[in-house]
PDB file of N, CA, C and O in Angstrom:
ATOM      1  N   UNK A   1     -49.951 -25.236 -36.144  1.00  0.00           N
ATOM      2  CA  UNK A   1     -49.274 -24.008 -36.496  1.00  0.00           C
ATOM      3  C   UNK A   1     -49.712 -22.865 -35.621  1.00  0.00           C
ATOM      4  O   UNK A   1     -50.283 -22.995 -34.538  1.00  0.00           O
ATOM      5  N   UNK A   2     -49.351 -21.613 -36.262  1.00  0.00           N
ATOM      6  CA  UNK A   2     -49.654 -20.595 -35.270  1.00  0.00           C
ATOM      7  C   UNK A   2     -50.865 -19.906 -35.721  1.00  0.00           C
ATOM      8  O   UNK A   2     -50.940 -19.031 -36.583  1.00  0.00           O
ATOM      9  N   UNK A   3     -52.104 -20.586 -34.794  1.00  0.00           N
ATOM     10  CA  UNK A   3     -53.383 -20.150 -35.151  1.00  0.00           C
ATOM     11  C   UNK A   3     -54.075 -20.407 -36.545  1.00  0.00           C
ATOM     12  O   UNK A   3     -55.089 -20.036 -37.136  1.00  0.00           O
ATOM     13  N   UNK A   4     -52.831 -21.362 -36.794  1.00  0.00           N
ATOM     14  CA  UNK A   4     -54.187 -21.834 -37.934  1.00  0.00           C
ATOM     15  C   UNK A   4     -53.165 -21.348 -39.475  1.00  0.00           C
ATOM     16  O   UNK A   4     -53.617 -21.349 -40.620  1.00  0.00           O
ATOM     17  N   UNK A   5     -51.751 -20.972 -39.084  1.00  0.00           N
ATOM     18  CA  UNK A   5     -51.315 -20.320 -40.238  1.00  0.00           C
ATOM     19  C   UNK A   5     -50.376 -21.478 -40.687  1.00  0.00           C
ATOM     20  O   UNK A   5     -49.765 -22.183 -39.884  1.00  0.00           O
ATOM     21  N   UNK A   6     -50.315 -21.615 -42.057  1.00  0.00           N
ATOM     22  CA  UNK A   6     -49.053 -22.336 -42.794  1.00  0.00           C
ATOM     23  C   UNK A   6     -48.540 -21.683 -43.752  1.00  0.00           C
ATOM     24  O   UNK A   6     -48.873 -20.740 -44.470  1.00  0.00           O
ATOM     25  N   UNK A   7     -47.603 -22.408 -43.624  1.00  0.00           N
ATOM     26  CA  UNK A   7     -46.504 -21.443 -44.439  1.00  0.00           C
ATOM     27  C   UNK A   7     -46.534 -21.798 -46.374  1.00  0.00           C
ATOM     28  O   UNK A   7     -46.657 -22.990 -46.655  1.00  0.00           O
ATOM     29  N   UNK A   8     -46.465 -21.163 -47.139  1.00  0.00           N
ATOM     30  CA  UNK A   8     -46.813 -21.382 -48.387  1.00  0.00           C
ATOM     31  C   UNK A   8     -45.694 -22.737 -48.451  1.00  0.00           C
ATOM     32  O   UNK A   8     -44.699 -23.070 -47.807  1.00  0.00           O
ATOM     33  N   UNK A   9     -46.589 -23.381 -49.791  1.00  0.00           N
ATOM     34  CA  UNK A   9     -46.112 -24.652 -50.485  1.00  0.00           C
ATOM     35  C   UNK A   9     -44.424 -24.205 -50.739  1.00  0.00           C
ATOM     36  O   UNK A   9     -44.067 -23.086 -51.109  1.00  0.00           O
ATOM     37  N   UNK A  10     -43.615 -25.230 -50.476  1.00  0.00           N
ATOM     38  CA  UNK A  10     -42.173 -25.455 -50.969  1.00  0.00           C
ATOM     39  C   UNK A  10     -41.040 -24.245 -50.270  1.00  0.00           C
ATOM     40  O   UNK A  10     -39.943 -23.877 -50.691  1.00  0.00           O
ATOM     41  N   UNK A  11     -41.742 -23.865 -49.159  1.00  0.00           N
ATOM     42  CA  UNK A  11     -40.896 -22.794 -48.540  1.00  0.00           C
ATOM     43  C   UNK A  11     -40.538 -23.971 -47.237  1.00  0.00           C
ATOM     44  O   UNK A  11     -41.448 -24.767 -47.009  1.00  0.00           O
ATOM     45  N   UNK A  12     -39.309 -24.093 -46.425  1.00  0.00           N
ATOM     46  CA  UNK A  12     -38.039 -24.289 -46.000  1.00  0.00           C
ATOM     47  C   UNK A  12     -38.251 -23.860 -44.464  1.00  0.00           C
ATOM     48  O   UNK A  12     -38.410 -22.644 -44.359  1.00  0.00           O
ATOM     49  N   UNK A  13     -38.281 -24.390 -43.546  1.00  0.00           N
ATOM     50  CA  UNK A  13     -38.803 -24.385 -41.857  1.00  0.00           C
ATOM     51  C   UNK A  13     -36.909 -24.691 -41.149  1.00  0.00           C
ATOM     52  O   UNK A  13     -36.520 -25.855 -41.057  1.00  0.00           O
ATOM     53  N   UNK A  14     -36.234 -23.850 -40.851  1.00  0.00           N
ATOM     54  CA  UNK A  14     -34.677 -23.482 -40.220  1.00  0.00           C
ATOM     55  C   UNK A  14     -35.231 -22.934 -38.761  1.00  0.00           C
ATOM     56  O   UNK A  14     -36.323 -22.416 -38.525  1.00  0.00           O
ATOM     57  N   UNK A  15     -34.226 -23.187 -37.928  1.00  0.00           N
ATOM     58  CA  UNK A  15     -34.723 -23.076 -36.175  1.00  0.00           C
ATOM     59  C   UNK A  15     -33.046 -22.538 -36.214  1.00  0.00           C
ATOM     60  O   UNK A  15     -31.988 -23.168 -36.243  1.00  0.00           O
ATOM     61  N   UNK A  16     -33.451 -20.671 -36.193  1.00  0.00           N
ATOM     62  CA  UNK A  16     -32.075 -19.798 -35.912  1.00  0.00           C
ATOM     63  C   UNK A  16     -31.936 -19.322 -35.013  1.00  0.00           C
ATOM     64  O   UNK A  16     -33.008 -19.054 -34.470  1.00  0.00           O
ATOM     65  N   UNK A  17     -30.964 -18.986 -34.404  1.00  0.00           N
ATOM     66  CA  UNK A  17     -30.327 -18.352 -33.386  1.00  0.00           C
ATOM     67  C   UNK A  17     -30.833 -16.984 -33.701  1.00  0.00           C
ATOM     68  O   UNK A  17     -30.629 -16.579 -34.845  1.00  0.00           O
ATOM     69  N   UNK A  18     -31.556 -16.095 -32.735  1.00  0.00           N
ATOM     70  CA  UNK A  18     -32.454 -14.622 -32.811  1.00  0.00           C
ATOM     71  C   UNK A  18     -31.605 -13.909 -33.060  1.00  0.00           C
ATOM     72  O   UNK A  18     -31.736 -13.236 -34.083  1.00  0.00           O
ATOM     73  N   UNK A  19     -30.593 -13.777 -32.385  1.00  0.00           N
ATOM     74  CA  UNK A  19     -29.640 -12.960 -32.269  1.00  0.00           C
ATOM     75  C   UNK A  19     -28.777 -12.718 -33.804  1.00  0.00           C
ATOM     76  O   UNK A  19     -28.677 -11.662 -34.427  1.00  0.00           O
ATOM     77  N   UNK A  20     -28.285 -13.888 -34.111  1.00  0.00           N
ATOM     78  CA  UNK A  20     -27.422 -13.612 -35.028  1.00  0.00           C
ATOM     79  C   UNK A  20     -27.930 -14.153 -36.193  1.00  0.00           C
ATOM     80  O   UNK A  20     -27.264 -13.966 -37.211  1.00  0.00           O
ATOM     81  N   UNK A  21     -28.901 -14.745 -36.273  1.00  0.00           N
ATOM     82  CA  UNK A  21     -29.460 -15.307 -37.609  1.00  0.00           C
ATOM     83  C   UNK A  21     -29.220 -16.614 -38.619  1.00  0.00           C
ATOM     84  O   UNK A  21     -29.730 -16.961 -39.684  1.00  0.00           O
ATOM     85  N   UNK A  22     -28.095 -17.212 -37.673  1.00  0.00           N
ATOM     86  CA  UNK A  22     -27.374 -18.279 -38.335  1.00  0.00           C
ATOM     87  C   UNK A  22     -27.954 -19.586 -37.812  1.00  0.00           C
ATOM     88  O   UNK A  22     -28.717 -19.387 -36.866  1.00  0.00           O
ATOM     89  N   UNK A  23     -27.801 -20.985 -38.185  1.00  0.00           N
ATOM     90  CA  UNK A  23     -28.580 -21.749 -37.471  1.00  0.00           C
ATOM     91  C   UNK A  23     -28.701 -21.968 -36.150  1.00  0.00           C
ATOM     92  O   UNK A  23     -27.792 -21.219 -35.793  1.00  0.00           O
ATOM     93  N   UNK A  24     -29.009 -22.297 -35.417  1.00  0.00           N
ATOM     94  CA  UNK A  24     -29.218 -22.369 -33.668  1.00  0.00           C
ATOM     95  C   UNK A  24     -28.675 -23.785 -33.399  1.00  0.00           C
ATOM     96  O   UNK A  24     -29.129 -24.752 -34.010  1.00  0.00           O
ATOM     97  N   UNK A  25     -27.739 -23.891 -32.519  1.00  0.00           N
ATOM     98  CA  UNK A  25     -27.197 -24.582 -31.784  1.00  0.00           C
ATOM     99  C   UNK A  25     -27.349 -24.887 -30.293  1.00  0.00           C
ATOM    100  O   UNK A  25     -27.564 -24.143 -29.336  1.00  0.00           O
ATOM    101  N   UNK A  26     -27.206 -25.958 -30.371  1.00  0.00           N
ATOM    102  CA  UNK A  26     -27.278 -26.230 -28.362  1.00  0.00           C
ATOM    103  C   UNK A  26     -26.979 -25.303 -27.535  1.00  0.00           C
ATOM    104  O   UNK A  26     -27.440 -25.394 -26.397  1.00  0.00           O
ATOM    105  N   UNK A  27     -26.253 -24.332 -27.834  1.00  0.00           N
ATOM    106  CA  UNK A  27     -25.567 -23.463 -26.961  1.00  0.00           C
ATOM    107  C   UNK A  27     -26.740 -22.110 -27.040  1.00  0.00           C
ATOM    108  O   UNK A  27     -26.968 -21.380 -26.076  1.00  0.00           O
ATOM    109  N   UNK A  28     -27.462 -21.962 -28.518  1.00  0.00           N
ATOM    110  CA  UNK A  28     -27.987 -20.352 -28.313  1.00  0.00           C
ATOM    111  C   UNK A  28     -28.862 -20.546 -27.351  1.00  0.00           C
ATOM    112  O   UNK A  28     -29.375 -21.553 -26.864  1.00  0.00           O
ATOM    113  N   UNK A  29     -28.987 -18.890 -27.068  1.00  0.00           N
ATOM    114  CA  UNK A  29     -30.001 -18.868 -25.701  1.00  0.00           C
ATOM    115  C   UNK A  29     -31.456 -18.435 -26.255  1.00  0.00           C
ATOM    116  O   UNK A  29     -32.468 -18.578 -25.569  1.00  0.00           O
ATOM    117  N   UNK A  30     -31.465 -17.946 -27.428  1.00  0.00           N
ATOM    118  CA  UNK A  30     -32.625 -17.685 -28.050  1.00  0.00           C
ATOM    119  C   UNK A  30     -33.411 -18.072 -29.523  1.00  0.00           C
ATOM    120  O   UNK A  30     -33.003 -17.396 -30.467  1.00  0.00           O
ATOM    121  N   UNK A  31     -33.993 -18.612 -29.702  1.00  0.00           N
ATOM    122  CA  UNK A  31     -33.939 -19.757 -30.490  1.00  0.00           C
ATOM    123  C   UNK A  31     -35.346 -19.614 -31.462  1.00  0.00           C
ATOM    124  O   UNK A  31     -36.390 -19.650 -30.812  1.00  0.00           O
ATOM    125  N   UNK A  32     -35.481 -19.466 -32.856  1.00  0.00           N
ATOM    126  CA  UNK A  32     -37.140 -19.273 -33.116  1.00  0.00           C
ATOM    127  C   UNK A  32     -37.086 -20.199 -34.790  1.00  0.00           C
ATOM    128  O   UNK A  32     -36.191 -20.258 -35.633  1.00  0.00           O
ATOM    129  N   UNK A  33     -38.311 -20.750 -34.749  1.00  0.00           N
ATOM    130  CA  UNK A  33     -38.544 -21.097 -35.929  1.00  0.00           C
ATOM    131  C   UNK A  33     -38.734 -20.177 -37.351  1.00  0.00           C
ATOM    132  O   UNK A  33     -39.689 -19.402 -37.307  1.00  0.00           O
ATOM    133  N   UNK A  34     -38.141 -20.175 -38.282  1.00  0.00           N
ATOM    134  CA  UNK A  34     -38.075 -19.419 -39.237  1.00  0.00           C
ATOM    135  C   UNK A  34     -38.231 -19.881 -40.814  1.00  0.00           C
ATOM    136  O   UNK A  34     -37.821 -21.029 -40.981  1.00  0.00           O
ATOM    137  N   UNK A  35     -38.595 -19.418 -41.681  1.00  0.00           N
ATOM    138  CA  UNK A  35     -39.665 -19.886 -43.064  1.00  0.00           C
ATOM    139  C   UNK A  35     -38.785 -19.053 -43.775  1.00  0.00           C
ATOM    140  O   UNK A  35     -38.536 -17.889 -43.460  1.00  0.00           O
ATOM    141  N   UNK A  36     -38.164 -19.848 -45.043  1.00  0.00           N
ATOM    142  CA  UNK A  36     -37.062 -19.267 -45.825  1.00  0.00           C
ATOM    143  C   UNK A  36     -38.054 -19.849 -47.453  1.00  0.00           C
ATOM    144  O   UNK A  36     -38.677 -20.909 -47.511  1.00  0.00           O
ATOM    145  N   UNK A  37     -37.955 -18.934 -48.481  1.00  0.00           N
ATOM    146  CA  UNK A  37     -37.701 -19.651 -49.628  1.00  0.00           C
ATOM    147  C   UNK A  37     -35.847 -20.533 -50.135  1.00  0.00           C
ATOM    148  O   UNK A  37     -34.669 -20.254 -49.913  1.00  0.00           O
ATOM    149  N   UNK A  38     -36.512 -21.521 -50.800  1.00  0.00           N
ATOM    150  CA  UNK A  38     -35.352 -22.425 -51.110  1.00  0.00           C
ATOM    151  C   UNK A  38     -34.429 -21.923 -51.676  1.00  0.00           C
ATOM    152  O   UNK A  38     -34.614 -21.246 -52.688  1.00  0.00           O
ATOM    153  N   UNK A  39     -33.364 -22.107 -51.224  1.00  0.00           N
ATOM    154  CA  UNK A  39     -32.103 -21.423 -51.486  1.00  0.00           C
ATOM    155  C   UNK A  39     -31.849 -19.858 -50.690  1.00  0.00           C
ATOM    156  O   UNK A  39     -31.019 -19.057 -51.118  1.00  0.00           O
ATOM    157  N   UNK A  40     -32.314 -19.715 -50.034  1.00  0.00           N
ATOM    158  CA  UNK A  40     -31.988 -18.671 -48.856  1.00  0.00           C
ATOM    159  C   UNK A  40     -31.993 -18.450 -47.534  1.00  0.00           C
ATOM    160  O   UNK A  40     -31.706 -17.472 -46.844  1.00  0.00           O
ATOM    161  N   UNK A  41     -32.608 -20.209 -47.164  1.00  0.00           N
ATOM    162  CA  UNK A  41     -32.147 -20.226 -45.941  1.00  0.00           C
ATOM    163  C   UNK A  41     -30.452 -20.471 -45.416  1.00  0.00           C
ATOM    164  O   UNK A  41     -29.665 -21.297 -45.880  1.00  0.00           O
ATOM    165  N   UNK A  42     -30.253 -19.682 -44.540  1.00  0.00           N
ATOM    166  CA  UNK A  42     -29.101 -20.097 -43.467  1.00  0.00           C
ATOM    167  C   UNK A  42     -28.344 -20.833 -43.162  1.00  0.00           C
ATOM    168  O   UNK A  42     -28.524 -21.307 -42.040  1.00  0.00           O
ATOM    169  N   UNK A  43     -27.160 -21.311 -43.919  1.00  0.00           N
ATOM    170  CA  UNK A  43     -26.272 -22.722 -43.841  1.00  0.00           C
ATOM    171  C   UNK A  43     -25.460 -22.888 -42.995  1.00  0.00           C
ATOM    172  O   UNK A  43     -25.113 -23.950 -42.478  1.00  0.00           O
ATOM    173  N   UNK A  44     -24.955 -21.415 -42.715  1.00  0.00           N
ATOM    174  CA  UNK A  44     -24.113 -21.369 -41.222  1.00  0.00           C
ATOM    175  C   UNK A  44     -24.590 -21.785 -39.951  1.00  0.00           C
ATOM    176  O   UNK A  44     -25.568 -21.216 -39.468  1.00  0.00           O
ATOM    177  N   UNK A  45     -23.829 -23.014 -39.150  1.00  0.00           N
ATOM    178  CA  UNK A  45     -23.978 -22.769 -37.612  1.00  0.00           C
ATOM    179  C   UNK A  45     -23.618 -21.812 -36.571  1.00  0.00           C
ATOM    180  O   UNK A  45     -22.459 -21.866 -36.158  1.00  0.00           O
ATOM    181  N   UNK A  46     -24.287 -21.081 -36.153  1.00  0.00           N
ATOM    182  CA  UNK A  46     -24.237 -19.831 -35.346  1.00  0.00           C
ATOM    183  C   UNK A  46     -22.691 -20.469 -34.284  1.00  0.00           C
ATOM    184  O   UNK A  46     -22.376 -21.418 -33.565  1.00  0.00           O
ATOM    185  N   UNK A  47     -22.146 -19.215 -34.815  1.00  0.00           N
ATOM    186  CA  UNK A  47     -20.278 -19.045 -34.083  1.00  0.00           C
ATOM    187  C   UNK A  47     -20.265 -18.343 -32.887  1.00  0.00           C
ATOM    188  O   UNK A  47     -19.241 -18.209 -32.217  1.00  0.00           O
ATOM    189  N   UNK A  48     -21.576 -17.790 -32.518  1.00  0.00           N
ATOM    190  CA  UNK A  48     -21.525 -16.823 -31.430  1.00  0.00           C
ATOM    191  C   UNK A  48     -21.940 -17.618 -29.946  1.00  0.00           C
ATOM    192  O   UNK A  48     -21.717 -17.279 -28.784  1.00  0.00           O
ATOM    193  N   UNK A  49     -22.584 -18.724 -30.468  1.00  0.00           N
ATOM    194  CA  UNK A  49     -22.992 -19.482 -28.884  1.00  0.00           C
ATOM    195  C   UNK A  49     -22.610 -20.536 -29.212  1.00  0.00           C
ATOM    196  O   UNK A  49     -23.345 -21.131 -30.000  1.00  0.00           O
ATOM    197  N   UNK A  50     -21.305 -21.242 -28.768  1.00  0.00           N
ATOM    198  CA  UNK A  50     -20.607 -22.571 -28.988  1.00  0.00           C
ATOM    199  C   UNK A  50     -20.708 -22.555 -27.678  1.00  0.00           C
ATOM    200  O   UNK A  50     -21.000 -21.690 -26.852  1.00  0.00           O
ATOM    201  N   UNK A  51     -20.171 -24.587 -27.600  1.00  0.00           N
ATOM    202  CA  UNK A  51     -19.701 -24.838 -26.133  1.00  0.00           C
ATOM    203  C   UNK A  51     -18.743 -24.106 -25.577  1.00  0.00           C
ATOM    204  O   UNK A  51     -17.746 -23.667 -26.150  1.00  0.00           O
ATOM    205  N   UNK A  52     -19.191 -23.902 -23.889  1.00  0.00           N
ATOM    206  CA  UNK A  52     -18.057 -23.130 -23.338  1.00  0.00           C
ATOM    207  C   UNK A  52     -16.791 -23.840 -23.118  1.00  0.00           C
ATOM    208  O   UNK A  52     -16.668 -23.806 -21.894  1.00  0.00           O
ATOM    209  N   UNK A  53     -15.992 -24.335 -23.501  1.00  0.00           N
ATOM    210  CA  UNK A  53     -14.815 -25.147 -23.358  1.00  0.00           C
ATOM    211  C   UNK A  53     -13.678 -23.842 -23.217  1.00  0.00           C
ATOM    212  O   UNK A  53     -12.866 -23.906 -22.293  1.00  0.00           O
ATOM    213  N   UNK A  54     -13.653 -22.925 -23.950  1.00  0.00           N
ATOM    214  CA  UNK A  54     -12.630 -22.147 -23.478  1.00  0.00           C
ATOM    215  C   UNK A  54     -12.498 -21.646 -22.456  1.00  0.00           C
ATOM    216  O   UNK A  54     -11.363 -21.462 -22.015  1.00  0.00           O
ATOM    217  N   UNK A  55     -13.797 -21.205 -21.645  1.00  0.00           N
ATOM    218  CA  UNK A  55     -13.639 -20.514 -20.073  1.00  0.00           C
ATOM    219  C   UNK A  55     -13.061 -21.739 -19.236  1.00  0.00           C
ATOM    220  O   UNK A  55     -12.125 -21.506 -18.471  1.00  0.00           O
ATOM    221  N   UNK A  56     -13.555 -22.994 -19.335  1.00  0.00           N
ATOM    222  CA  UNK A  56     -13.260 -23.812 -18.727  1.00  0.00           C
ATOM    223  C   UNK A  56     -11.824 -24.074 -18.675  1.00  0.00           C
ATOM    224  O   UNK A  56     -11.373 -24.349 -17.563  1.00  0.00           O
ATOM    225  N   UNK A  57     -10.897 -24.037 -19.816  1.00  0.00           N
ATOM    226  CA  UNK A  57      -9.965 -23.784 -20.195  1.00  0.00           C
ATOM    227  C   UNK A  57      -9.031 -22.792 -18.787  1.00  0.00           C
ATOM    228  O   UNK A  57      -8.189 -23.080 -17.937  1.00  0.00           O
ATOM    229  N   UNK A  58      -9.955 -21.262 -19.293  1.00  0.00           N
ATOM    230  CA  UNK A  58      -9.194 -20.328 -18.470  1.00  0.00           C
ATOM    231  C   UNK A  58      -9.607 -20.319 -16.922  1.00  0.00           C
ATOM    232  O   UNK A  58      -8.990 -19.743 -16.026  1.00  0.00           O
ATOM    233  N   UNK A  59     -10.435 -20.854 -16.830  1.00  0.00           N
ATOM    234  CA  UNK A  59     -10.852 -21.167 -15.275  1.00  0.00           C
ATOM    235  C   UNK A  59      -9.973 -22.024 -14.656  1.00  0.00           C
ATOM    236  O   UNK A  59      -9.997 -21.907 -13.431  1.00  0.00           O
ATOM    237  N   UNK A  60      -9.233 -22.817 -15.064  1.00  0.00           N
ATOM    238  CA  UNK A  60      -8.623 -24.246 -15.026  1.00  0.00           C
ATOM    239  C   UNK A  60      -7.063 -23.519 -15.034  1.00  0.00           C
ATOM    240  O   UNK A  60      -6.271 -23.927 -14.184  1.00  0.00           O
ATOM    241  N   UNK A  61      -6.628 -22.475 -15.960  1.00  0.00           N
ATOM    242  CA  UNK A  61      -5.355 -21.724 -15.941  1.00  0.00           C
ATOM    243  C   UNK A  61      -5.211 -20.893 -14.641  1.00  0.00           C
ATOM    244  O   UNK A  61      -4.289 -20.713 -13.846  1.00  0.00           O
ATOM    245  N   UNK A  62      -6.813 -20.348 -14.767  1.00  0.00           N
ATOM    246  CA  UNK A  62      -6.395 -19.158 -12.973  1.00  0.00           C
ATOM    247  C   UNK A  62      -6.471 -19.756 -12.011  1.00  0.00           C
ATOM    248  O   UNK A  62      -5.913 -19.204 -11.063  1.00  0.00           O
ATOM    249  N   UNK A  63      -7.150 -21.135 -11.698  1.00  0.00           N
ATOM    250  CA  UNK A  63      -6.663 -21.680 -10.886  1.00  0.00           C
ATOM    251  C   UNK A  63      -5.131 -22.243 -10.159  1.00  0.00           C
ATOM    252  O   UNK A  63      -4.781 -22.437  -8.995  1.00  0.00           O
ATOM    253  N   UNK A  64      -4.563 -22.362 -11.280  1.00  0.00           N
ATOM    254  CA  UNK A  64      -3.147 -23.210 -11.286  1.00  0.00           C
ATOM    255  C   UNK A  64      -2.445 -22.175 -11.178  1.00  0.00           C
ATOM    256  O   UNK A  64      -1.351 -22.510 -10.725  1.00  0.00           O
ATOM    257  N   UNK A  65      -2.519 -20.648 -11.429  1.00  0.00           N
ATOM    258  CA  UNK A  65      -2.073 -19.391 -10.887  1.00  0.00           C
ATOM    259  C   UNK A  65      -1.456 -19.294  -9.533  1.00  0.00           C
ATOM    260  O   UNK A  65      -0.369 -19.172  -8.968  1.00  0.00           O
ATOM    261  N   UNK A  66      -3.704 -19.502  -9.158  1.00  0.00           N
ATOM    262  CA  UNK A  66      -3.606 -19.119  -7.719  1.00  0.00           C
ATOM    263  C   UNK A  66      -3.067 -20.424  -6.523  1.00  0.00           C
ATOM    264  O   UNK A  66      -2.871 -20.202  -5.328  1.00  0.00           O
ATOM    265  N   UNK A  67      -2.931 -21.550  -7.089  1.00  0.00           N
ATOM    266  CA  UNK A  67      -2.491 -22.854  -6.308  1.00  0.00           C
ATOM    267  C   UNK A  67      -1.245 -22.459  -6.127  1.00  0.00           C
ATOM    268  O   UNK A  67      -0.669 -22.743  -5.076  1.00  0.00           O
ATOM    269  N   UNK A  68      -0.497 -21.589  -7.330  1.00  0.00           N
ATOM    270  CA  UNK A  68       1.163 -21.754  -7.463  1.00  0.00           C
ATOM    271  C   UNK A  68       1.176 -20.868  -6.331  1.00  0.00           C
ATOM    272  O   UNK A  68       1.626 -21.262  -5.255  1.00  0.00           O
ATOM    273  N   UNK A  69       0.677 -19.586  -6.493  1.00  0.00           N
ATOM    274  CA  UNK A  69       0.578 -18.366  -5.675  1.00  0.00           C
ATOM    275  C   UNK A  69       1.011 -18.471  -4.088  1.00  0.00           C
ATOM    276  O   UNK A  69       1.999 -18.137  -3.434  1.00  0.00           O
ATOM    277  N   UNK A  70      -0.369 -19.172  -3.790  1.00  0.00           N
ATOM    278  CA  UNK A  70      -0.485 -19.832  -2.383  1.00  0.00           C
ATOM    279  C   UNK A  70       0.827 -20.677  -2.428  1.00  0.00           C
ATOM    280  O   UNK A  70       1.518 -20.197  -1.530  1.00  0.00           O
ATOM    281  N   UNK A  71       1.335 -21.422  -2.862  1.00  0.00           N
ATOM    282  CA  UNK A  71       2.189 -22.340  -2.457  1.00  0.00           C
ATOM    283  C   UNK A  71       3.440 -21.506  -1.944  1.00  0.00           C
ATOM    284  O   UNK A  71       4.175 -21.742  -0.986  1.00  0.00           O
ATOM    285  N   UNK A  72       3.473 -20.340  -2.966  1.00  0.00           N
ATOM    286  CA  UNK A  72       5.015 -19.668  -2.578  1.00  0.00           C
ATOM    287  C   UNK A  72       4.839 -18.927  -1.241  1.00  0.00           C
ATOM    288  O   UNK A  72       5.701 -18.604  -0.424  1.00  0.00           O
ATOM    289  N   UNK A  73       3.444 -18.730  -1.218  1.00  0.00           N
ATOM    290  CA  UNK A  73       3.268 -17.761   0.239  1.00  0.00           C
ATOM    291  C   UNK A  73       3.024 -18.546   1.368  1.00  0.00           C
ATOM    292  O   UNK A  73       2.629 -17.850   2.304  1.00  0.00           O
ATOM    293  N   UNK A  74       3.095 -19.500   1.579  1.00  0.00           N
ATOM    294  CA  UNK A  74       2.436 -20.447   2.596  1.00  0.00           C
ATOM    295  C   UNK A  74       3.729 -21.527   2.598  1.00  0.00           C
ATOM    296  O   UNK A  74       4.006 -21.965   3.714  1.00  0.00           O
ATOM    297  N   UNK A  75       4.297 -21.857   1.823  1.00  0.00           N
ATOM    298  CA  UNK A  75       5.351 -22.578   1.231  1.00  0.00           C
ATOM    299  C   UNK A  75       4.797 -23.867   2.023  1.00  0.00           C
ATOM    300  O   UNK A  75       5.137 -24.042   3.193  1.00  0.00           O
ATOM    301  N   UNK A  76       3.918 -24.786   1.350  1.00  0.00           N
ATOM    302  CA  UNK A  76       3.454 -25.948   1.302  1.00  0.00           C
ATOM    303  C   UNK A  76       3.163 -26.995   0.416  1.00  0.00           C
ATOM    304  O   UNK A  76       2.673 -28.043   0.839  1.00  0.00           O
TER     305      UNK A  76
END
């Protein structure tokens, strides 16, 4: 533990996302162990750091933009 400290009998060890307080997922960038009494820890998975699949998404749209783009100007 940390220096020797434990956490009282029947209290609840959750690893949350710093930021938003909800559980921590693969995606958060900041991440800490946290000591809840039972029944007040955190059931939510943190919504704020999911996989990036949507940029990829729109990265994948502005591309096909700029392919069309070029094609009309270059006409190839």
């Amino acid at each position: 533990g940390r220096d020797g400290w434990r956490a009282p009998s029947g209290m609840v060890m959750r690893v949350i996302d710093a930021e938003t307080g909800e559980l921590a997922g693969d995606w958060c960038p900041i991440k800490h162990e946290e000591w809840f009494k039972p029944g007040t820890e955190p059931m939510t998975p943190c919504r704020e750091h999911e996989e990036p699949e949507e940029e990829e998404e729109w990265l994948d749209e502005i591309g096909q933009k700029v392919e069309s783009a070029f094609k009309k100007i270059f006409r190839f």
